[in-house]
C-alpha positions as CSV (number, residue, x, y, z in Angstrom):
1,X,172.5,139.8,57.7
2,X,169.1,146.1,55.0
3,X,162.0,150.0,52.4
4,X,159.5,147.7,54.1
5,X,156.7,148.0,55.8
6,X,156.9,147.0,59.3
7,X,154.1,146.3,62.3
8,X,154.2,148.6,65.3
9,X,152.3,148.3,68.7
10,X,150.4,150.8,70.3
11,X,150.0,150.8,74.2
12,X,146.5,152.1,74.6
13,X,145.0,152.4,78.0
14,X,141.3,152.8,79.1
15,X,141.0,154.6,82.3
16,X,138.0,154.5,84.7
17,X,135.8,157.4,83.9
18,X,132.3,158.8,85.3
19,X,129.1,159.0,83.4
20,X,129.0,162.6,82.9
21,X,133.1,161.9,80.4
22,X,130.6,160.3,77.8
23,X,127.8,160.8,75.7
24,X,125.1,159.1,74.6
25,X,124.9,158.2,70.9
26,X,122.0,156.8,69.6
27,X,121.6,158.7,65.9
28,X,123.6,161.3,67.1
29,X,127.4,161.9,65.0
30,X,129.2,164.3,67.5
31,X,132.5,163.9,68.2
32,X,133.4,163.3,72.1
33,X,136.1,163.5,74.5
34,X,136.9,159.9,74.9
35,X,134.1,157.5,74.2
36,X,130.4,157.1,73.4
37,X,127.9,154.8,74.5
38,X,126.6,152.5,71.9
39,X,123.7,151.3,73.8
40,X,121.1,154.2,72.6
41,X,120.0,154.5,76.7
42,X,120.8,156.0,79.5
43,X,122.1,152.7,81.5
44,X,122.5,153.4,85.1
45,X,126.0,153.2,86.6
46,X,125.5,149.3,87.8
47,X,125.5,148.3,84.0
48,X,127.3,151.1,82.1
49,X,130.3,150.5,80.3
50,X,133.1,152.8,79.8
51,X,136.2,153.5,78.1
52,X,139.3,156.2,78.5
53,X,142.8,156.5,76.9
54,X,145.7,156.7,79.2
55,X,148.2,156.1,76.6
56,X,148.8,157.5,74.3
57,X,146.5,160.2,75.6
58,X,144.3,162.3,73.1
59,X,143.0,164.4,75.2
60,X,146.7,165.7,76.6
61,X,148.7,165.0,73.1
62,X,146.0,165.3,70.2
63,X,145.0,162.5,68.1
64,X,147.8,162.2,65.8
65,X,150.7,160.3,66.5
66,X,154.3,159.0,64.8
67,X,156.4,155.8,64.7
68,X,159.5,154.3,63.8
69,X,159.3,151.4,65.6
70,X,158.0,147.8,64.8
71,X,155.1,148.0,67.4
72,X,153.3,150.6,69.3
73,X,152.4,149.4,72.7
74,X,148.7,151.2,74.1
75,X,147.2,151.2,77.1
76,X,143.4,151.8,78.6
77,X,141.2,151.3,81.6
78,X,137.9,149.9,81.4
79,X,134.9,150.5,83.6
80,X,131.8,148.0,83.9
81,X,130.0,145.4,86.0
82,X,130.8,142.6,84.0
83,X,134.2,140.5,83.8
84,X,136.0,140.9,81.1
85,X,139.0,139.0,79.4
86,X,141.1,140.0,76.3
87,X,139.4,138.9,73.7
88,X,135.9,140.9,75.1
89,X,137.9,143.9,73.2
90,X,137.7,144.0,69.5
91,X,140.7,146.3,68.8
92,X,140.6,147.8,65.1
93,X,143.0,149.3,63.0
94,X,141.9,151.1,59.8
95,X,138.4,148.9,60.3
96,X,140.1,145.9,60.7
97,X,140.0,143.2,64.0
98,X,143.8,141.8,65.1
99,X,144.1,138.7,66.5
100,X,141.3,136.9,64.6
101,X,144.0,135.0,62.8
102,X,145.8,133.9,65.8
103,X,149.0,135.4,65.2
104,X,148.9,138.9,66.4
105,X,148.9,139.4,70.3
106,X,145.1,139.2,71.9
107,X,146.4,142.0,74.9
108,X,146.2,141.2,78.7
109,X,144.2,142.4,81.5
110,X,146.1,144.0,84.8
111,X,143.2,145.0,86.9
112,X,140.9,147.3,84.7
113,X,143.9,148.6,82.3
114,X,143.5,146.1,79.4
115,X,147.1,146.7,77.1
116,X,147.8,145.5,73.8
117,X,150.6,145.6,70.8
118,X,148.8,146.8,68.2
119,X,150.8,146.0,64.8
120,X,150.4,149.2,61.9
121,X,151.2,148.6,58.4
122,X,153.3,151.4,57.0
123,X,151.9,154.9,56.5
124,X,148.6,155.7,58.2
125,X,147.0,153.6,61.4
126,X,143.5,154.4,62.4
127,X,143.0,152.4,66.1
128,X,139.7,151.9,67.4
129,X,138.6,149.8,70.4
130,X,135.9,148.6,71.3
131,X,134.2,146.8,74.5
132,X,130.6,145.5,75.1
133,X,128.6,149.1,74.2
134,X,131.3,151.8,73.6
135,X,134.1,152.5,71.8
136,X,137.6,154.9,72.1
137,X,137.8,157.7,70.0
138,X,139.8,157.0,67.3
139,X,143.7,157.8,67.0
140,X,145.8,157.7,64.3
141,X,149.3,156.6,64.2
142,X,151.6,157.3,60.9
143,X,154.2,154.2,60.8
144,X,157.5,155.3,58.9
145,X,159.9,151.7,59.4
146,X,163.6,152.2,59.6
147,X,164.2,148.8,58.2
148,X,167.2,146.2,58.3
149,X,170.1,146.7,56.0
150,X,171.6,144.3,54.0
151,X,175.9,144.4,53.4
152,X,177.5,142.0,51.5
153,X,181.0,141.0,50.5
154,X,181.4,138.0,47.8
155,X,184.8,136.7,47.8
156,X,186.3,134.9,44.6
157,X,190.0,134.3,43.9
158,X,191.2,133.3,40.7
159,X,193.1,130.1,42.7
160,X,196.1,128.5,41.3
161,X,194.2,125.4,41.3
162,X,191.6,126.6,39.1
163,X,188.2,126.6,39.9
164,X,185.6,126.8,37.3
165,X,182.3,128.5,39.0
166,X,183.3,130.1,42.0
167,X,183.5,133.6,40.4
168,X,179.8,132.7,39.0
169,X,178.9,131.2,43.0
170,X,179.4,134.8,44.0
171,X,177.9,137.0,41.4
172,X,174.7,134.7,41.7
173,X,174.5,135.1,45.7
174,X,174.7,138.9,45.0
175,X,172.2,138.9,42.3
176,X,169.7,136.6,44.5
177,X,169.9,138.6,47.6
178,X,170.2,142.4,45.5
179,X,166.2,141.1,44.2
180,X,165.0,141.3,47.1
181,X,165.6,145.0,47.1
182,X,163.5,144.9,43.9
183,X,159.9,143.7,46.0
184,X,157.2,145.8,46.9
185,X,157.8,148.5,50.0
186,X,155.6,146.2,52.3
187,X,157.0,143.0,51.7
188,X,160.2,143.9,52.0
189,X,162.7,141.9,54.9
190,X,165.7,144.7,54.0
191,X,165.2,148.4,53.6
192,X,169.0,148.3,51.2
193,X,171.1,145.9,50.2
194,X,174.4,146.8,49.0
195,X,177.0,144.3,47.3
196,X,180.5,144.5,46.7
197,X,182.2,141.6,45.0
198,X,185.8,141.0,44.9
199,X,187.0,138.2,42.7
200,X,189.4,137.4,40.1
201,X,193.4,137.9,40.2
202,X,192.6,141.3,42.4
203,X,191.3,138.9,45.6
204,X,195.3,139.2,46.9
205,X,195.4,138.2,50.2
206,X,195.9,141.9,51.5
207,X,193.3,143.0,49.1
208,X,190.6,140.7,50.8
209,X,192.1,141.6,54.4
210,X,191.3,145.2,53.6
211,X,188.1,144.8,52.3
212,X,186.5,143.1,54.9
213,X,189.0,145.3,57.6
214,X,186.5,148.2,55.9
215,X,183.2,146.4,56.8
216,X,182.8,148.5,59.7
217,X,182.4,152.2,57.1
218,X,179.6,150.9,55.8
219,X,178.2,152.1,59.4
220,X,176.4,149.4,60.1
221,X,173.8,149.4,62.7
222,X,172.5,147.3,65.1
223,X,169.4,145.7,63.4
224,X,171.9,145.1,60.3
225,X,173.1,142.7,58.9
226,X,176.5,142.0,57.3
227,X,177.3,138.6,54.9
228,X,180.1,137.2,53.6
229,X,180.3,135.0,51.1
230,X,183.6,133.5,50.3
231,X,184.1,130.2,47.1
232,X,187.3,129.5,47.4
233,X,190.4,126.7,48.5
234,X,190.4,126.0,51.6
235,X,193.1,124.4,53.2
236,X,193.8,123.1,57.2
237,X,196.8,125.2,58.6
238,X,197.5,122.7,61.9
239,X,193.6,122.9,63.3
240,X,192.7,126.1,61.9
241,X,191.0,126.8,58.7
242,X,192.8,129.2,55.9
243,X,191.3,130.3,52.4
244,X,193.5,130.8,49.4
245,X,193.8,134.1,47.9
246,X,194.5,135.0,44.2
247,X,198.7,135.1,44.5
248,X,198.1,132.0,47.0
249,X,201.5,130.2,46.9
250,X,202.0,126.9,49.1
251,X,205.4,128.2,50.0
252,X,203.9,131.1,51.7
253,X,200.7,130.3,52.7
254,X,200.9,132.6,55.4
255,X,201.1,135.8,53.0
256,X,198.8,134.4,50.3
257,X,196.0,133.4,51.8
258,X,193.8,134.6,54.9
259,X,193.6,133.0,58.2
260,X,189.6,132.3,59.0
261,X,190.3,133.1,62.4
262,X,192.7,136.4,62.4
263,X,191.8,138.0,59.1
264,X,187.7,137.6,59.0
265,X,185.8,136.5,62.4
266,X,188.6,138.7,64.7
267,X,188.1,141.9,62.4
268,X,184.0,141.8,62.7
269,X,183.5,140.4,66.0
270,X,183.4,143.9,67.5
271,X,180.8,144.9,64.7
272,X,177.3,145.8,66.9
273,X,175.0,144.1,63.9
274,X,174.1,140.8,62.9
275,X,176.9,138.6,60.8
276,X,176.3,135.8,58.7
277,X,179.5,134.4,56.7
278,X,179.2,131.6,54.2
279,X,182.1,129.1,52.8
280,X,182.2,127.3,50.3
281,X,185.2,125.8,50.3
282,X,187.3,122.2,50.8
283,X,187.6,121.7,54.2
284,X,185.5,124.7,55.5
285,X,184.3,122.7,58.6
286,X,187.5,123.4,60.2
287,X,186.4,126.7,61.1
288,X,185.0,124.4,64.5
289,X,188.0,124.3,65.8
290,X,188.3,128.4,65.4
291,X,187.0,130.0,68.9
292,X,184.2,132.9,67.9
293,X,182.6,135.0,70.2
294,X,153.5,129.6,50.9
295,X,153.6,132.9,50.4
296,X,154.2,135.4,53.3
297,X,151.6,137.9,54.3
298,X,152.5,141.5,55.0
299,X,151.4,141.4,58.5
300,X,154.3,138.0,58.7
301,X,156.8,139.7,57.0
302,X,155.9,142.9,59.3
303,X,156.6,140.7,62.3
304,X,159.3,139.1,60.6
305,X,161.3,142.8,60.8
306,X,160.9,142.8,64.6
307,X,163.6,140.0,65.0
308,X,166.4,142.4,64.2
309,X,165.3,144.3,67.3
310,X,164.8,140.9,69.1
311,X,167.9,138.3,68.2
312,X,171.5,138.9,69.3
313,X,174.0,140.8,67.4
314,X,176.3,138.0,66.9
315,X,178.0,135.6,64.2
316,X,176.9,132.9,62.3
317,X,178.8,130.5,59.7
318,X,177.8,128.0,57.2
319,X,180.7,125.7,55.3
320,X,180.1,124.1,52.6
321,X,181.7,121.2,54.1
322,X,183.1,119.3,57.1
323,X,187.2,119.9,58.4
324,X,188.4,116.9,55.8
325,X,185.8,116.7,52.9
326,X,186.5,118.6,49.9
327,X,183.7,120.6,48.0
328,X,182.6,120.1,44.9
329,X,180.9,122.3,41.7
330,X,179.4,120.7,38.7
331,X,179.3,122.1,35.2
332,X,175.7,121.1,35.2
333,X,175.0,123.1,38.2
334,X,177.1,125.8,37.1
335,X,177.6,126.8,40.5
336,X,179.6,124.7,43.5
337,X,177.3,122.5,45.4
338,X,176.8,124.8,48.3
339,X,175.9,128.0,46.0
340,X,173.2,125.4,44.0
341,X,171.9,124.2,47.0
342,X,171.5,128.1,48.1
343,X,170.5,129.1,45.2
344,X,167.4,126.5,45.4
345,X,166.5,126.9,49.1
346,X,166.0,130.9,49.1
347,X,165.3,131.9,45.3
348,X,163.5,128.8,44.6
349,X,161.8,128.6,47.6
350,X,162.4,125.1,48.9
351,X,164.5,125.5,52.4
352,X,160.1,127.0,53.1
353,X,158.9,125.5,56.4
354,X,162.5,123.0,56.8
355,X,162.2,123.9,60.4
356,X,159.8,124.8,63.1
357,X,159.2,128.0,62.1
358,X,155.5,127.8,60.7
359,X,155.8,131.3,58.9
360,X,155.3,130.7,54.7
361,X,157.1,132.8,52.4
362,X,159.6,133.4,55.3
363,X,163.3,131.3,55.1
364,X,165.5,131.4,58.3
365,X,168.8,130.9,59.1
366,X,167.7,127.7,60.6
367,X,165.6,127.1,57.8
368,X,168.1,127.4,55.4
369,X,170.5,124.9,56.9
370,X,168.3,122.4,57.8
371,X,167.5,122.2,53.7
372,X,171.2,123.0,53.0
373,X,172.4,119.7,55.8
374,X,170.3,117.7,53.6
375,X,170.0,118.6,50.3
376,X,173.6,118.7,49.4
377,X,175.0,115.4,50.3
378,X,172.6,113.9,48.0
379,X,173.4,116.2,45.8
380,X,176.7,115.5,45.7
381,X,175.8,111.7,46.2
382,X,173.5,111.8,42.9
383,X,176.2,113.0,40.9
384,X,178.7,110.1,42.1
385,X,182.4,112.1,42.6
386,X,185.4,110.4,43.6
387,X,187.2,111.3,46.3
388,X,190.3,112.2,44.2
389,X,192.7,110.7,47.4
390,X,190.8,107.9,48.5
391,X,188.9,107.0,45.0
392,X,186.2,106.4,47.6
393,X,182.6,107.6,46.7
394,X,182.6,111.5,47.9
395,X,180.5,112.8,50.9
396,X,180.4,116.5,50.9
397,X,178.0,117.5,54.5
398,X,177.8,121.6,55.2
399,X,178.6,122.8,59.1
400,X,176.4,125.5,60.8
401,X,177.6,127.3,64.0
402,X,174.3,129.9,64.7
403,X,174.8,132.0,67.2
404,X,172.3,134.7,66.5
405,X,168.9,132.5,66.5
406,X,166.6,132.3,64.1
407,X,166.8,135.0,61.9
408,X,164.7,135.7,58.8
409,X,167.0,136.4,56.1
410,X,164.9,135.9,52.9
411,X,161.6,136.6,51.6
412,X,159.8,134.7,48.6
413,X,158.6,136.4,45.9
414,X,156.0,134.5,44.1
């Protein structure tokens, strides 16, 4: 599965502190140590409240602190006569509350440290907290996201058997992914994404073997994500799935075409990143019988980024189809059913909300397939193909084998 803006938490701690650590505010504007009383009294010790850092620590490590991370977990102690539970803390970052929406974490208590993931937006966090009548002194944390990047290698052999959009299948799953490089800094799911397509009467089988055998020089890392995309023949060798290369001959299959198995999951399964591969081809659900190892908000799509930190570096596979159906394009797609049906569940927006996940704006893997399971059999049932060896009515129904979870892979731009 590649500048955004990213959410990170701050541990912040409030220690137990005396009377004579604070000061007294009332109209008065100095700057103290580590909290001020907002009450505009002198309370006596039975009813005072109080506030200290323990981490980070301004008093140790200055005010001013840096993050590359998706949160920044803070820490602090809390001192008072009163019982207090998570939501008695109004936590603010550059004047804002978290967690009135419901979505950002509310913090626990552990005794009297109260701790929190406070989520920053890119470039410059100013974190307050507050409890009954004082506050923290205010830090400030600069986020600077290293974000996911996005690798992908489009597959299209000019086939023997010709094939009239699969060439245009994987210049459009380029082009739709490439846009989301072009969306603002803070909405962005993928820092880069970088395409290479290889397609035409250069897709030999060796070429393809090398290509992806090369993957690995793109120095992936492990919040990345690699996809390939592959419109081609398929064809069942036994049990085992093979894809027809440009100079695929049936004499020689072997040679000219590339074993699912051997020459595509066995070359990346050692990759430490996240790898999504996408057929669409005849037959593509054979690759079971293979063994492998609304509009989004930036604070969602911030959160979004931390499940390339979260999710397993592992493979998942879509087909286009299961082990004996073949696939079909259309002239009026312009595109094989799989690529339309793509095409029309990320860029258009319509695999939003297909699953549990209640994020809007956001498509996941499981997302995605749950639209693509049932939006292209009735494509493919609208349009009324004949199943050229039965002259039965044609079913065409897409596999999924997810072993990395439920990744967010696309972000809406409208």
């Amino acid at each position: 599965m590649k500048n955004f803006s990213m959410l990170t938490a701050c541990l912040l701690v409030f220690s137990v502190a005396t009377a004579q650590e604070f000061e007294q505010i009332g109209t008065d504007t100095r700057t103290v140590t580590h909290a001020v009383n907002l009450g505009g009294s002198n309370p006596t010790p039975s009813s005072s409240y109080f506030l200290s850092w323990v981490r980070p620590n301004p008093d140790r490590d200055g005010v001013n602190f840096n993050s590359i991370d998706p949160f920044f977990y803070i820490e602090l102690n809390a001192l008072g006569s009163a019982t207090a539970k998570p939501s008695d803390f109004e936590v603010l970052v550059n004047g804002h509350r978290i967690g009135e929406d419901g979505k950002s974490d509310s913090g626990s208590i552990a005794g009297t440290t109260f701790s929190i993931n406070v989520p920053l937006a890119i470039g410059k966090n100013e974190i307050e907290v507050r409890w009954k009548t004082v506050r923290t002194k205010t830090i400030t944390v600069n986020f600077t996201p290293t974000m996911p990047n996005l690798y992908i290698l489009a597959i299209a052999p000019a086939t023997p058997a010709p094939l009239k959009y699969n060439q245009k299948d994987a210049a459009d799953i380029i082009a739709m992914f490439k846009s989301q490089a072009d969306l603002p800094l803070e909405k962005r799911l993928f820092g880069k994404v970088s395409a290479e397509l290889v397609d035409g009467n250069t897709a030999t089988a060796a070429f393809i073997g090398s290509k992806i055998a090369r993957l690995e020089r793109n120095f992936p890392t492990k919040k990345d994500v690699v996809l390939i995309f592959i419109s081609t023949h398929g064809l069942a060798d036994g049990v085992k799935l093979r894809l027809q290369a440009s100079d695929f001959d049936a004499l020689t299959p072997e040679l000219t075409s590339i074993s699912f198995q051997r020459d595509i999951v066995d070359k990346i399964k050692n990759m430490d990143c996240k790898r999504i591969i996408i057929m669409d081809a005849c037959q593509s659900g054979n690759f079971l019988a293979d063994r492998i190892a609304a509009k989004a908000t930036v604070q969602e799509i911030q959160l979004a980024r931390k499940d390339y930190w979260n999710l397993p570096n592992d493979i998942t596979i879509i087909s286009s189809s299961s082990d004996e159906e073949l696939s079909w394009e259309n002239e009026v797609w312009q595109n094989g059913a799989l690529t339309k049906a793509l095409k029309n569940g990320l860029q258009n927006g319509e695999a939003d909300g297909k699953s549990t996940d209640t994020r809007k704006g956001i498509i996941t893997l499981n997302e995605l397939f749950a639209y693509l399971e049932k939006s292209v059999p009735e494509m493919v049932q609208q349009k009324g193909f004949k199943d050229p060896r039965t002259q039965r009515t044609a079913t065409q129904n897409p596999k999924c084998k997810n072993l990395i979870g439920d990744l967010p892979i696309f972000i809406l731009n409208r």
